[in-house]
C-alpha positions in Angstrom: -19.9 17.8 -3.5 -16.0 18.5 -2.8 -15.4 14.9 -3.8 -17.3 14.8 -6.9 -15.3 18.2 -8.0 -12.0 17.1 -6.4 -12.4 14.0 -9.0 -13.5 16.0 -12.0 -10.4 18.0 -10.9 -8.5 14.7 -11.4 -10.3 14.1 -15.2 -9.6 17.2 -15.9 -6.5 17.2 -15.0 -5.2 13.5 -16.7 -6.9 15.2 -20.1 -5.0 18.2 -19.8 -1.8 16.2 -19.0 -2.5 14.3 -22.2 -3.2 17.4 -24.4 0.3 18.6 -23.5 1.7 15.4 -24.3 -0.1 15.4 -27.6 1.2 19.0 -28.6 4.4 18.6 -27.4 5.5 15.0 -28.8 2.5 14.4 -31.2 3.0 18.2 -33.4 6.0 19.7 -34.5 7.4 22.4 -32.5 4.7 25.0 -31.8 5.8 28.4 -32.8 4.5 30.5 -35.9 4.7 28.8 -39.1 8.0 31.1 -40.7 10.2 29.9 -37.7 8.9 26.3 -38.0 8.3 23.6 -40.9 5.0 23.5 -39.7 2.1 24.7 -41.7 -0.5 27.5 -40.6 -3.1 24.5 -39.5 -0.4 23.1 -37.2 -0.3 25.7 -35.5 -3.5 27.1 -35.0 -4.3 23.2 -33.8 -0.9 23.4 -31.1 -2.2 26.8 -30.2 -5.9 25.5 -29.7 -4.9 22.3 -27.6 -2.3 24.1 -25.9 -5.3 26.5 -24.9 -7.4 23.7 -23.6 -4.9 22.5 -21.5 -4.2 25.3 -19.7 -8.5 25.5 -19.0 -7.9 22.0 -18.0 -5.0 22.9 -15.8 -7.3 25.4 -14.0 -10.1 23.2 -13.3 -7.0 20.4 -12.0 -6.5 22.6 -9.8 -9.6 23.6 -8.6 -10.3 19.6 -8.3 -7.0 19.5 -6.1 -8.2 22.4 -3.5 -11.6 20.4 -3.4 -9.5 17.6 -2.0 -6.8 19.5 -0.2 -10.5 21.2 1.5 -12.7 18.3 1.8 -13.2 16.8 4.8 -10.1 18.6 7.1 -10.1 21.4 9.0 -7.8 24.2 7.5 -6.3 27.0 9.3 -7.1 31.1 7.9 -3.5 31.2 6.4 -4.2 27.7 4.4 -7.5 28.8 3.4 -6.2 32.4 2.3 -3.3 30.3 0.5 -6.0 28.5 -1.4 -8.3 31.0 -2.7 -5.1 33.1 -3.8 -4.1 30.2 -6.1 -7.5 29.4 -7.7 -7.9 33.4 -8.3 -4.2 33.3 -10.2 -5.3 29.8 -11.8 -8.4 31.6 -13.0 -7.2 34.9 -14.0 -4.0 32.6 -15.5 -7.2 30.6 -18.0 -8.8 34.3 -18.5 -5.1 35.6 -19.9 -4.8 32.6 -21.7 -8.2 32.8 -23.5 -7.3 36.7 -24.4 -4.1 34.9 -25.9 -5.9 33.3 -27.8 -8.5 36.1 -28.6 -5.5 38.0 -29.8 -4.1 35.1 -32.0 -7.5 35.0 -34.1 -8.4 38.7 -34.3 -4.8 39.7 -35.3 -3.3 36.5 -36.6 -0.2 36.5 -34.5 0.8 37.3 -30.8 1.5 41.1 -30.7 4.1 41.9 -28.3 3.7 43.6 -25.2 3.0 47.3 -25.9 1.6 49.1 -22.7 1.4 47.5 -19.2 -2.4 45.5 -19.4 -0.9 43.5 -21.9 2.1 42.9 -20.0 0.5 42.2 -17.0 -2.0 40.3 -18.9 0.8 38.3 -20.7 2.7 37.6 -17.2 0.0 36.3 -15.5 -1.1 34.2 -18.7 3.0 32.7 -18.1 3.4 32.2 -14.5 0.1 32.1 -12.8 -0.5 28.7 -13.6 2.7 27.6 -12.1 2.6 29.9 -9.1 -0.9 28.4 -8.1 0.3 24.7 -8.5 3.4 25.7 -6.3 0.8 27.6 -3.8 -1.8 24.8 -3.8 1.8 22.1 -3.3 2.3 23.9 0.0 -1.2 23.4 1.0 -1.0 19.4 -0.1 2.1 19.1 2.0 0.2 19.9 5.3 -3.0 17.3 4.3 -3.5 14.1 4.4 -6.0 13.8 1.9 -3.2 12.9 -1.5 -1.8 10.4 1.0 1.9 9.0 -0.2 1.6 11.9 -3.5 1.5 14.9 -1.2 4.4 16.4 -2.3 3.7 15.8 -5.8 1.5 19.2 -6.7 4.8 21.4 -4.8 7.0 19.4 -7.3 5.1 19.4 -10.4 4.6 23.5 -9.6 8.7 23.8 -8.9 8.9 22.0 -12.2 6.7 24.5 -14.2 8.6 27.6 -12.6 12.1 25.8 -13.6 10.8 25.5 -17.2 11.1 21.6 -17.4 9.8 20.1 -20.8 6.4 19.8 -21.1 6.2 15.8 -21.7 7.7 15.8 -18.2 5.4 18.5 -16.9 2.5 16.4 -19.3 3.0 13.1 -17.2 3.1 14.6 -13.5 -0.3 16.3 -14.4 -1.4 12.9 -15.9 -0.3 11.5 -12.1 -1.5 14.5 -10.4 -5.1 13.6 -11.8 -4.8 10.1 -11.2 -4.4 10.7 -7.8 -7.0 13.0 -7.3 -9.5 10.6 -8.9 -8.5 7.4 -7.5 -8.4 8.8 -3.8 -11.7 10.3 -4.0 -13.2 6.8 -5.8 -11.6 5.2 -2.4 -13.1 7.9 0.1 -17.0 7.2 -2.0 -16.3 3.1 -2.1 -14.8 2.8 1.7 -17.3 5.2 3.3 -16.2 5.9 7.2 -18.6 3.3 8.9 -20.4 4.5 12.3 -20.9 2.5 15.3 
């Protein structure tokens, strides 16, 4: 089951990679339509797909600690390390979704105005990056990314450093590669028993 979900993860996470690539390069700069030349469908479309790759970002990860878990014994510490990033890469989805909520009720982001929201905003901003860079410490321990263990630290340092996201939007796209084309090895070269 872990490999199935740890290459799902990978999908997911080369479509999300894509997505970013596609709102950042592909539409003009997202932002609401009086501080940018685009129109009101532009940005309601960068909004969406910027939405969907964040969900896709999540379930990347989730794919990632299905590999990272598969297979290998981990100590307490690694597992705790684990399940803390997937919570903050799912409450990270939930604040983005109530982003998003907000954006359609209201019509535009409302800024912070009592501490839920705040929280609610801060967690939608850096707990996607916090559980890459969490789940990159893991990776770095494991064996199962092979030469690319590093990559999930480095693409999570990247995302807290604010690096632009076609860069970010490619190391997912590898990211997910990886995680699909190692699992596809570990279900074509099963171990053989003598």
């Amino acid at each position: 089951m872990s490999s199935k979900l740890a290459r799902w993860g990978g999908v997911a996470a080369i479509l999300g990679g894509v997505l970013e690539i596609v709102v950042t390069a592909g539409l003009s700069r997202p932002g609401p339509p009086s501080l940018t030349l685009a129109g009101q469908a532009t940005y309601e479309t960068s909004i969406l797909m910027s939405v969907a790759g964040e969900l896709l970002f999540a379930a990347g990860l989730v794919g990632l600690y299905a590999s990272l878990a598969g297979g290998t014994e981990q100590s307490r510490f690694a597992k705790g390390l684990g399940v803390t990033s997937l919570i903050l890469a799912s409450l990270a989805a939930l604040a983005t979704l109530a982003f998003l909520l907000q954006v359609m009720l209201v019509g535009t982001f409302v800024p912070a105005q009592s501490f839920l929201v705040s929280a609610v905003f801060f967690l939608g901003l850096w707990g996607l990056p916090l559980a890459t860079t969490l789940l990159g410490v893991i990776a770095l321990r494991s064996r199962a990314l092979g030469y690319w263990k590093a990559l999930p630290l480095v693409l999570g340092v990247l995302m807290v450093l604010g690096v632009p996201y076609v860069v970010l939007g490619f190391g997912w796209i590898l990211l997910g590669y990886v995680l699909w084309s190692s699992q596809r090895e570990k279900v074509s070269n099963p171990a053989r028993v003598h």
